[in-house]
NUVEX-764791 format. One line per 2 residues: number of its first residue (from 1); for each residue x, y, z of N, C-alpha, C. Coordinates in steps of 0.2 Angstrom, whole numbers. Layout:
NUVEX-764791
NUM) X,Y,Z,X,Y,Z,X,Y,Z; ...
***
This chain:
NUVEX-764791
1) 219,-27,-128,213,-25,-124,207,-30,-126; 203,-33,-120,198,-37,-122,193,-32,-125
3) 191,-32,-130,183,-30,-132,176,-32,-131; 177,-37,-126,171,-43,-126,168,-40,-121
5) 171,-36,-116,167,-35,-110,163,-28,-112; 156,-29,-110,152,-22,-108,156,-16,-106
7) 154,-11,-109,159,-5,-109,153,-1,-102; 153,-3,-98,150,-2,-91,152,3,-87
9) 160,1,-87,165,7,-83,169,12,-88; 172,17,-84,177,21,-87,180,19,-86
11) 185,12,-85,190,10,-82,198,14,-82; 202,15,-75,207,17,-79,214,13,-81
13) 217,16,-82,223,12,-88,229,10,-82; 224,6,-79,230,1,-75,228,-7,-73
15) 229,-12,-74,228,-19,-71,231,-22,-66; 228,-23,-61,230,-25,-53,234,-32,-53
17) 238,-35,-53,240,-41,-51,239,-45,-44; 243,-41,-40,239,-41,-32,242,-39,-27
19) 239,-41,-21,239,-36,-17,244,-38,-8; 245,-33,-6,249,-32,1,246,-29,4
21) 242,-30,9,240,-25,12,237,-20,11; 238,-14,13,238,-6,10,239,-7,3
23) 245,-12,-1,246,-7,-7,245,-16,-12; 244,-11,-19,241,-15,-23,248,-15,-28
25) 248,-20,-32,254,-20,-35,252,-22,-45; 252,-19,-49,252,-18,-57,256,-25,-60
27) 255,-26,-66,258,-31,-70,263,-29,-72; 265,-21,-70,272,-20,-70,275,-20,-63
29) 274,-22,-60,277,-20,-54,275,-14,-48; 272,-9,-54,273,-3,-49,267,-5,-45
31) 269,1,-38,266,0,-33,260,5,-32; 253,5,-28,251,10,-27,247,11,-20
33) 246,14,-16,243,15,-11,234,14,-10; 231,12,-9,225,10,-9,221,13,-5
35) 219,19,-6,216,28,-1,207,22,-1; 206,20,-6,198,21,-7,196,12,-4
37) 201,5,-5,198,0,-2,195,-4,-6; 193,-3,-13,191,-6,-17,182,-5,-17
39) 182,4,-15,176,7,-13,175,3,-7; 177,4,0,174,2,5,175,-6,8
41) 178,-9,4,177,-16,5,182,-19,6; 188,-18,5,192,-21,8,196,-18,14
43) 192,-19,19,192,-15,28,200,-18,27; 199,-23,26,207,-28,32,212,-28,26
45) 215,-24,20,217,-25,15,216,-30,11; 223,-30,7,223,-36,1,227,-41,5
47) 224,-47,3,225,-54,3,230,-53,13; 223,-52,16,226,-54,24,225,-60,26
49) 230,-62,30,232,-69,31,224,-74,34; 221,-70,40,214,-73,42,210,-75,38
51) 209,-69,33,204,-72,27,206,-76,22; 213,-74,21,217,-81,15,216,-87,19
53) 216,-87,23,216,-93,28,209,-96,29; 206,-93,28,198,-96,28,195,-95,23
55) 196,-93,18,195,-96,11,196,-100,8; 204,-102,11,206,-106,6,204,-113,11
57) 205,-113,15,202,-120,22,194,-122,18; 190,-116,18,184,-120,17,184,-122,8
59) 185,-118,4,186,-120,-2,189,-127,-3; 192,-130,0,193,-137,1,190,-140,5
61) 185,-140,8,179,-145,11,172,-140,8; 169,-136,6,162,-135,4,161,-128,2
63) 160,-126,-4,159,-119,-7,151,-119,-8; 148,-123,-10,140,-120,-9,137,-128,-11
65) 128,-128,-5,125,-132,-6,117,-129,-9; 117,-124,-7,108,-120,-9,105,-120,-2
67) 102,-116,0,98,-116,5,91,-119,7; 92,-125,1,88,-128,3,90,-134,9
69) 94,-134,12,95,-137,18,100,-130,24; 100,-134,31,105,-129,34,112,-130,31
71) 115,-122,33,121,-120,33,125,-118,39; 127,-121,42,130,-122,47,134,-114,48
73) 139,-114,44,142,-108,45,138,-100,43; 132,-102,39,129,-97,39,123,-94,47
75) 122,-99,51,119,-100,56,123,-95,60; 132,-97,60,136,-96,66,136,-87,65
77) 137,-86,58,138,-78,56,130,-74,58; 125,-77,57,119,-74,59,120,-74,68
79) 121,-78,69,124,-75,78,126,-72,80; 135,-71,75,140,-67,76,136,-61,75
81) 133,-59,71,129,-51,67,125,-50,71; 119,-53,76,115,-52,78,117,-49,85
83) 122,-54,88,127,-51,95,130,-45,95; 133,-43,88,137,-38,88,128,-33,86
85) 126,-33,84,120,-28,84,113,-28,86; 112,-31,90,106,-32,93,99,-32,88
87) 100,-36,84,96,-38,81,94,-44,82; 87,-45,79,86,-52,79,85,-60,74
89) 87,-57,65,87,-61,61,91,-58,59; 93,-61,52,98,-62,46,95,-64,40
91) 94,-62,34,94,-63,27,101,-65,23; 103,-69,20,109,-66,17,108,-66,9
93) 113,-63,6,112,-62,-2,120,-60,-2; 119,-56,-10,127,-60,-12,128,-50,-14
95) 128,-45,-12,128,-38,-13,123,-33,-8; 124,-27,-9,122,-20,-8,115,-21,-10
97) 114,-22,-16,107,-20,-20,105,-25,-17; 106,-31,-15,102,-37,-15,100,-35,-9
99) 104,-35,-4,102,-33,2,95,-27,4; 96,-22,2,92,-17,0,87,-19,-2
101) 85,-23,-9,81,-26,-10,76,-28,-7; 80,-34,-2,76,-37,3,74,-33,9
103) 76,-26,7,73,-24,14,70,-19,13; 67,-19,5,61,-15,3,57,-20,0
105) 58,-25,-1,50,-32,0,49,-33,5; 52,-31,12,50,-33,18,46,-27,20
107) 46,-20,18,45,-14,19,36,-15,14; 38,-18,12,32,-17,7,26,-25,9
109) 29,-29,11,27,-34,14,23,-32,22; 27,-28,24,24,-23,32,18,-21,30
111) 21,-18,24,12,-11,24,8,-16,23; 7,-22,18,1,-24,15,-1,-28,20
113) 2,-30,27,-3,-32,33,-3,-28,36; -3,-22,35,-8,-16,39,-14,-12,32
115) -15,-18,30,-21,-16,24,-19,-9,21; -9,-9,19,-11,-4,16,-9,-4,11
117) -15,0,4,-15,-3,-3,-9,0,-9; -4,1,-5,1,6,-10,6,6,-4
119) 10,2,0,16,5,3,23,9,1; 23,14,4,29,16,-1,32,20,7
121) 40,21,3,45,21,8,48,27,4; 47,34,12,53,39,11,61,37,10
123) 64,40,5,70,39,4,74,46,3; 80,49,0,83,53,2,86,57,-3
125) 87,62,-5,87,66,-11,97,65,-9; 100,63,-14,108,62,-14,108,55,-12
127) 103,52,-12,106,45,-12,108,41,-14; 112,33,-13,112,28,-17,111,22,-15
129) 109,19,-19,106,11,-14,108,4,-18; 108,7,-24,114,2,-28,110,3,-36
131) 107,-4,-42,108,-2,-48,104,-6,-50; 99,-12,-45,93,-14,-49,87,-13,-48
133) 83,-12,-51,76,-9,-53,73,-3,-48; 71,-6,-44,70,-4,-37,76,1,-33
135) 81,-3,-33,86,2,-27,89,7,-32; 88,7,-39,89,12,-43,84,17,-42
137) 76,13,-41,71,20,-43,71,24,-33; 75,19,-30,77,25,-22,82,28,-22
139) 87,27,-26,92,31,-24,90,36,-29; 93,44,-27,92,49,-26,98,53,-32
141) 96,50,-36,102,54,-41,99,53,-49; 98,57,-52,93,57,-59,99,56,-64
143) 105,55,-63,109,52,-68,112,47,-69; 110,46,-64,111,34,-63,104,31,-66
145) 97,35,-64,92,34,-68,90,33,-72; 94,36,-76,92,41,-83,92,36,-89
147) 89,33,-91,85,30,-96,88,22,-96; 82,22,-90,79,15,-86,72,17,-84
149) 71,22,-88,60,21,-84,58,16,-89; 51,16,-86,49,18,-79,50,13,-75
151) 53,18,-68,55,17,-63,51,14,-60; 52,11,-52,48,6,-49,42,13,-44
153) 39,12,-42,34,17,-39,35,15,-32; 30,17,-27,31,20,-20,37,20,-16
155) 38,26,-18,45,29,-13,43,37,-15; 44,41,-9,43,47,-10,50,49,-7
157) 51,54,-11,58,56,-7,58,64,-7; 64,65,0,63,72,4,73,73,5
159) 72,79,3,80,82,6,83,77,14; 93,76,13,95,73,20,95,78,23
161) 97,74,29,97,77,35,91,84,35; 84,82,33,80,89,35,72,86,37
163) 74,86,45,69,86,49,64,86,48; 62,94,46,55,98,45,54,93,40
165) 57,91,34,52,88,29,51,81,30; 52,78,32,50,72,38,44,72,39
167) 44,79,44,38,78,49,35,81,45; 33,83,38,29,86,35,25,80,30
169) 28,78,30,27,71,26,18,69,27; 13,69,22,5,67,25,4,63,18
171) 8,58,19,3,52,14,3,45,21; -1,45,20,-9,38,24,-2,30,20
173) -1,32,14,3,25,12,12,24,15; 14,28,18,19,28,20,21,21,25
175) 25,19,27,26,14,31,33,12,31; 39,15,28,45,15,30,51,21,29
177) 58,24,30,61,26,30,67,23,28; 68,21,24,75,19,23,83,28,20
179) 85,26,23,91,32,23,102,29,27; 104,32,22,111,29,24,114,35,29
181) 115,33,34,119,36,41,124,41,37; 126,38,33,133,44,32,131,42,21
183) 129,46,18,127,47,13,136,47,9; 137,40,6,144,40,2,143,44,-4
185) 140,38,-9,140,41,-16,138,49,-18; 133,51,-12,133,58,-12,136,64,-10
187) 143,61,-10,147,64,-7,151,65,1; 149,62,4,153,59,12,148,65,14
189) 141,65,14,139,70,18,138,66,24; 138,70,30,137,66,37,132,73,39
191) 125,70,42,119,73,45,122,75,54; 116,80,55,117,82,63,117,75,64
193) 123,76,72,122,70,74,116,69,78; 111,70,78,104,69,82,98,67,76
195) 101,68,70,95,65,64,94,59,66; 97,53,65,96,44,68,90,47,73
197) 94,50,76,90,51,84,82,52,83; 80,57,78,74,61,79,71,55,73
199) 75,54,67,70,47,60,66,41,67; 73,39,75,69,35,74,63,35,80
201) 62,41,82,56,46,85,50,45,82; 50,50,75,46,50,72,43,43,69
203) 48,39,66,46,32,66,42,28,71; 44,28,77,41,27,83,32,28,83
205) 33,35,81,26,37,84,20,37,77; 25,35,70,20,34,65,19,28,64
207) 22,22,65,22,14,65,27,15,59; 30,15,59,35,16,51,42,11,52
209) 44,8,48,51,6,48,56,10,48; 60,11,50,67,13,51,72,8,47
211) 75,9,41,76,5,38,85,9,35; 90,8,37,96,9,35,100,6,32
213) 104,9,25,108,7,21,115,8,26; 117,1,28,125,2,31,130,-1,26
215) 130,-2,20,133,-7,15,139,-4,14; 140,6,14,146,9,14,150,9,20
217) 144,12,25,145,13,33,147,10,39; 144,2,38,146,-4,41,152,-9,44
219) 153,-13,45,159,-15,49,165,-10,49; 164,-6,54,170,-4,57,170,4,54
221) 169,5,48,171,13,45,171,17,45; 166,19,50,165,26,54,166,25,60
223) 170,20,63,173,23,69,170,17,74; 164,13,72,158,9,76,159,4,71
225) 156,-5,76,154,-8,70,149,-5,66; 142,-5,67,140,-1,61,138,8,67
227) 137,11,60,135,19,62,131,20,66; 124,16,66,121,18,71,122,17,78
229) 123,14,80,126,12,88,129,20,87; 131,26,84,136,32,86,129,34,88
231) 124,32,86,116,36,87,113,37,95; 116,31,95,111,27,102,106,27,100
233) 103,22,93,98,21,92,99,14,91; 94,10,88,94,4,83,87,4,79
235) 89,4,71,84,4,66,78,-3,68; 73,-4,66,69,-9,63,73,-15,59
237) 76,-14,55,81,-13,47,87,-13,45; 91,-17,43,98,-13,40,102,-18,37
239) 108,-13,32,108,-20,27,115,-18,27; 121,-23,26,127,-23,28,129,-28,19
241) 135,-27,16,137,-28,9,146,-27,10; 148,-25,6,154,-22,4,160,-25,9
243) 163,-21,16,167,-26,19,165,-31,24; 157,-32,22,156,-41,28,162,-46,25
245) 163,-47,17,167,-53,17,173,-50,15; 175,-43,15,184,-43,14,185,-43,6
247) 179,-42,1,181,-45,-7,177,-50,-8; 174,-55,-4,171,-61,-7,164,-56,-5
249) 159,-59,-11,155,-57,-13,147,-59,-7; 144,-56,-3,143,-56,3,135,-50,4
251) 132,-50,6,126,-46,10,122,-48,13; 121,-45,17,115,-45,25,109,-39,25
253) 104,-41,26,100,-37,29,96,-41,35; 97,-36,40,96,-38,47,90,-33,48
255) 85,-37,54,79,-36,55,77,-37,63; 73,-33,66,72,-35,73,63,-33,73
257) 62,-36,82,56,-33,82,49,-38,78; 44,-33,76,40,-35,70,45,-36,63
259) 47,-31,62,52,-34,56,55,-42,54; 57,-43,59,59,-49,58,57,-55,57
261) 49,-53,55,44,-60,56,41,-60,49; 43,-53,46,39,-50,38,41,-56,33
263) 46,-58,32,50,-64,27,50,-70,29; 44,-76,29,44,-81,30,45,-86,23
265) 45,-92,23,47,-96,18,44,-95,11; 47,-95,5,45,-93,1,45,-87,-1
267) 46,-82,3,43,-75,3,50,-71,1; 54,-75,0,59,-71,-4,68,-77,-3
269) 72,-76,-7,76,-82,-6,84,-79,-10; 88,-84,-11,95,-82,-14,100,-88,-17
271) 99,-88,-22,104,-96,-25,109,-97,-20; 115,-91,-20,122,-91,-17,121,-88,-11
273) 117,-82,-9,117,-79,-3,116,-85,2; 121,-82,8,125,-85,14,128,-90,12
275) 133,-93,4,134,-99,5,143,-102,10; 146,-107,12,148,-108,16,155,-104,13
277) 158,-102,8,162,-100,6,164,-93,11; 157,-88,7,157,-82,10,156,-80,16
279) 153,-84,20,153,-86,25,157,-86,32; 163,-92,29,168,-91,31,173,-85,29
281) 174,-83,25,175,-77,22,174,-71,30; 169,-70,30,163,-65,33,166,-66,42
283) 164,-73,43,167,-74,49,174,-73,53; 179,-72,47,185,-70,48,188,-64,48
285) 185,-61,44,181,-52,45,182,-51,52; 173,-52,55,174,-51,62,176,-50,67
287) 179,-57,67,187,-62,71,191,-56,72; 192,-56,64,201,-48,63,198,-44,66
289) 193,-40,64,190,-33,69,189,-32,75; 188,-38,77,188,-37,86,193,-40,87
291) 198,-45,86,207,-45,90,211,-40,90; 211,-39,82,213,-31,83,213,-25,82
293) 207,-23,87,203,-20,87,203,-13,83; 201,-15,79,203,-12,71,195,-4,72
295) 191,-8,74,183,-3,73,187,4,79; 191,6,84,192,9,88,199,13,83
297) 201,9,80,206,12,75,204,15,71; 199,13,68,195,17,63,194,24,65
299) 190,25,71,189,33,73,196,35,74; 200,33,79,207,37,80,209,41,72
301) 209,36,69,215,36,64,211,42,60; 204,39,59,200,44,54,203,52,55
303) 198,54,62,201,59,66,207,61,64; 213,59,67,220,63,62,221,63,55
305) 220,59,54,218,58,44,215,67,43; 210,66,45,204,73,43,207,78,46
307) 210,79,52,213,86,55,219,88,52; 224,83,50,230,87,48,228,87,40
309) 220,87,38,221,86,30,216,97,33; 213,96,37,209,102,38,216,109,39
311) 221,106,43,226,111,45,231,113,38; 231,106,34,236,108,28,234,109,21
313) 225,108,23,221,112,16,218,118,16; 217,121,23,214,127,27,216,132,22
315) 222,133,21,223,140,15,223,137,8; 220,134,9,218,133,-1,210,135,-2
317) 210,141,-5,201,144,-7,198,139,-9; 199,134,-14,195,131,-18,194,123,-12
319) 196,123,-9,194,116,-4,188,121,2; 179,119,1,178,121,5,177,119,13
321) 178,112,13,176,108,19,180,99,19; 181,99,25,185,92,25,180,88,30
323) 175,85,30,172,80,34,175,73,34; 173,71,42,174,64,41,169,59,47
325) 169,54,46,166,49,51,169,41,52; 175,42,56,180,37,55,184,37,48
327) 185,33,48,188,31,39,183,33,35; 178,38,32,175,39,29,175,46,28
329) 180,48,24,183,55,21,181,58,17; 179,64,16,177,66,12,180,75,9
331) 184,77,6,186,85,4,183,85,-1; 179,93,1,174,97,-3,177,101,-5
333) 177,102,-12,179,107,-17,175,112,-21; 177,117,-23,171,122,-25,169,121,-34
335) 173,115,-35,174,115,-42,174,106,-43; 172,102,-51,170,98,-51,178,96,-50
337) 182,89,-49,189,86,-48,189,78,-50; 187,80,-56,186,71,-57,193,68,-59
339) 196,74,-63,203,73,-67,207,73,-59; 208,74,-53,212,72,-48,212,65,-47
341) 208,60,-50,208,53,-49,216,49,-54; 216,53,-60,220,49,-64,227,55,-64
343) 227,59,-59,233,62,-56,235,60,-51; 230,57,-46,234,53,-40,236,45,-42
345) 234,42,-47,236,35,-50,242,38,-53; 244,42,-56,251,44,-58,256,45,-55
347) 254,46,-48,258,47,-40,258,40,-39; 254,35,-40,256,30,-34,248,29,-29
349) 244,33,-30,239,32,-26,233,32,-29; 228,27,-26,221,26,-28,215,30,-24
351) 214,37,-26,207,38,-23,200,39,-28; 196,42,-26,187,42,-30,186,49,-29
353) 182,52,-32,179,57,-34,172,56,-34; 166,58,-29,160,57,-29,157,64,-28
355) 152,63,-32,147,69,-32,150,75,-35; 154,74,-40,158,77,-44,165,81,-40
357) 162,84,-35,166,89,-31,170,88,-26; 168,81,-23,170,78,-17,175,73,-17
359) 182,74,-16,186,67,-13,186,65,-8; 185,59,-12,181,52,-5,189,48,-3
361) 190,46,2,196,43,5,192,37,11; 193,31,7,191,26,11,197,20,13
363) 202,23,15,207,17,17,205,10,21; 210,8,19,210,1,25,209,2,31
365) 206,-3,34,209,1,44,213,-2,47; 217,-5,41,223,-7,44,229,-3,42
367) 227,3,39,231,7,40,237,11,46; 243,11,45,249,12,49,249,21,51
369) 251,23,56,251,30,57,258,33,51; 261,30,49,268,31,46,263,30,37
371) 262,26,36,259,24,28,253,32,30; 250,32,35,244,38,34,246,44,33
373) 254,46,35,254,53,35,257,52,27; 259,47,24,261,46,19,256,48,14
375) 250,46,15,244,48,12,242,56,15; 244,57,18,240,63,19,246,69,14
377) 252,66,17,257,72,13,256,73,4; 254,64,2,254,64,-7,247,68,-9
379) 242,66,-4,236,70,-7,238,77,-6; 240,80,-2,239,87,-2,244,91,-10
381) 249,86,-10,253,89,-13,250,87,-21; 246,84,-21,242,81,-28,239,87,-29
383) 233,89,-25,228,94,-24,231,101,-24; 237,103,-20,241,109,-23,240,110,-28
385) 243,107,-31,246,106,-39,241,106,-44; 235,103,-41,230,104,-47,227,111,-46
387) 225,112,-41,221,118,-39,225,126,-40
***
């Protein structure tokens, strides 16, 4: 075992060698099903031909020059994203947090040309936005916190999905909302479907950003390219990470409107973000997602996913609820189930445990009806067995 590396993670007692699709394969051979995606990120599996194919192509003509000149391929993705969302710019950077980030300098960049002396941004109790400074002191969890103060200041935060505290909200320094459509890390909670609807109302009527973490939500995993389009809204705001590049290391925060004009030159920047690698990477994403038309798959497949797991966990007491929102699954338990993690690795399968009680299932979406019932039959019979 290496000892060198930071003890950061609880890792578990398996090393990946590589990947087929769906299923990951161990230094010994064995096989395992791949429920979770590598947290969200690998929509198209392990090592698909379009992206092996466009990584390896650019990799031998231009991996990165710095943004201090144009990047040609980062230009064509920014159209690619802008088309598919009706947005009107692009940021790139190289993560979740980073993206976030920039779309809380932008947020706080807004208030101060509206002379206001303290901008701070609603954010949401159970959230998460990632793990530096900043997107640590918004996200909503006091045990990812916990001895890193003092934290970064203006952000006030209110219970999800609850309307009334929104509108109850009376600080003069407010100037944005940022909030994730479908809450992962907190557990796959999914809000009324009319919250988007009513955040981007009251936004509307206070001058406020509307500012959306899609990093989990994003390309294709709830059923939409991104989540909101299910809303019939569009944010100010929103920031895309995890499977833009398929595994290469990738983020966007997308701006329209006034927003778009807040981050002129200097005013914020990224060594490696948008370089021509992940790029190409990012663009081939796309490509795969609409030839085959994988975002429409995603809701079908979710949908059955979640109903034969409602029909086949319904007499189990301790499962209290089975949500989903495309590929983004979540079984609520009445009891914490972190030990199901390293019982289903002992089966052959990879899933996550979030919010201590909730099993998250983020498959590929290229998952097969034949491999899904395959997953549906092992987790139940995992979850019997434990419960």
């Amino acid at each position: 075992m290496n000892n060198h590396v930071m003890p950061t993670y609880a890792r578990l007692p398996v090393c990946f060698e590589r990947g087929e699709g769906v299923w990951l394969l161990d230094n010994d051979g064995n096989r395992y099903l791949d429920a979770i995606s590598g947290i969200a990120v690998c929509n198209l599996g392990h090592a698909h031909p379009a992206v092996t194919a466009a990584i390896t192509q650019q990799a031998g003509k231009l991996v990165h020059t710095s943004n201090l000149y144009r990047i040609e391929l980062q230009e064509t993705l920014a159209d690619a994203l802008v088309s598919a969302s009706s947005m009107d710019n692009v940021f790139f950077c190289n993560s979740g947090a980073e993206a976030n980030e920039a779309a809380i300098k932008l947020a706080r960049k807004y208030g101060h040309g509206l002379d206001v002396e303290k901008p701070t941004i609603v954010v949401m109790e159970g959230s998460f936005h990632g793990r530096t400074l900043a997107t640590l002191s918004a996200t909503g969890n006091r045990k990812t916190q916990e001895g890193f103060e003092p934290l970064v200041d203006g952000f006030e935060r209110v219970p999800y999905d609850d309307m009334g505290a929104i509108s109850a909200i009376d600080n003069s320094n407010v100037v944005a909302v940022l909030v994730e459509p479908v809450q992962g890390e907190g557990g796959v909670r999914i809000p009324h479907p009319n919250y988007l609807r009513h955040l981007r109302e009251i936004c509307n009527q206070r001058g406020w950003l509307l500012m959306l973490d899609e990093v989990q939500t994003g390309m294709g995993r709830t059923g939409s390219m991104f989540a909101f389009q299910q809303a019939g809204i569009l944010p100010d705001v929103f920031t895309l990470a995890k499977a833009l590049g398929n595994g290469v290391p990738i983020g966007a925060c997308l701006a329209r409107g006034t927003a778009a004009e807040i981050l002129t030159a200097g005013k914020h920047g990224s060594t490696f973000g948008g370089n021509p690698l992940a790029c190409a990477a990012a663009l081939a994403v796309l490509k795969t997602l609409r030839e085959e038309n994988l975002v429409d798959r995603a809701h079908i497949l979710g949908s059955a996913i979640a109903e034969s797991l409602r029909t086949e966990l319904g007499g189990n007491l301790h499962v209290i609820e089975v949500r989903n929102q495309g590929l983004m699954i979540g079984i609520q338990l009445d009891k914490p189930c972190g030990e199901l993690v390293g019982l289903a690795l002992e089966k052959g399968l990879l899933i996550n445990v979030t919010a201590e009680t909730t099993i998250r299932l983020l498959p590929p979406l290229i998952l097969s009806d034949e491999i899904a019932r395959h997953l549906v039959e092992q987790l139940i019979g995992i979850v019997d067995a434990y419960l």
